[in-house]
N, C-alpha and C positions, 0 to 999 in steps of 0.2 A: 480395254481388257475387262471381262468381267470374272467375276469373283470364282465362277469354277475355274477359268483358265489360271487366277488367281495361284488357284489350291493347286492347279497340275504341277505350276510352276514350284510351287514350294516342295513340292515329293520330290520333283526333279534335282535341285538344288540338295535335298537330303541323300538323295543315290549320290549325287556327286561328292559329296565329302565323304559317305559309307564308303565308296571307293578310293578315294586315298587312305580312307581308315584303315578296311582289308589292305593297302597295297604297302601298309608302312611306311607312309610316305609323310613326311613333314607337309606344310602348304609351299617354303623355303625352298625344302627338294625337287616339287613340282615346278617350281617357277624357274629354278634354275635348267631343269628339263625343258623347258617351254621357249625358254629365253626371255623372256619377262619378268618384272618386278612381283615380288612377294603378297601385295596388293593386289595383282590381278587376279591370282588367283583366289585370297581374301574376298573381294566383290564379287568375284564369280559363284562361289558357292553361297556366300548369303543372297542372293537373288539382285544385290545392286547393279551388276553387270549382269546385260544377258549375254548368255553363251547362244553363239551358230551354229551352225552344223560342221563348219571348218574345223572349229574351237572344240566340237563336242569329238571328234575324230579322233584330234590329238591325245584330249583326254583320257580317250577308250583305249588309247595304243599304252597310253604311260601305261595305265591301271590294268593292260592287259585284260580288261572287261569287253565283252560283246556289247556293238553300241545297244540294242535293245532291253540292257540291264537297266538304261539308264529313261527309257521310255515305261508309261505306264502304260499297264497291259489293260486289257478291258474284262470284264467280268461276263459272267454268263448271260446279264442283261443287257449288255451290249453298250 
């Protein structure tokens, strides 16, 4: 991986706790939504776990976010 994917990764990992932010959700709450351990979601937002597209699905449903909130967009230079 290099270091731009790097950096994609880390915006994405910050949308993703922005949205449990916005969603008032503990990481606790999500997990228990999830049915998973407290931790996974823990790793998943610092970047130690990556998220799939399965994982990224769910997520968009808790947070009632459109998945391409969580995608970065491109800029006018493409």
């Amino acid at each position: 991986m290099n270091i731009n994917d790097t950096n994609k990764y880390h915006k994405f990992v910050i949308q993703l706790r922005n949205a449990r932010l916005d969603s008032s959700y503990t990481q606790s709450d999500v997990s228990t939504l999830l049915g998973k351990p407290q931790s996974y979601v823990s790793k998943c937002e610092s970047g130690e776990r990556r998220v799939d597209l399965i994982e990224l699905v769910k997520f968009a449903k808790i947070y009632k976010k459109d998945i391409y909130y969580f995608i970065e967009k491109k800029d006018q230079n493409g």
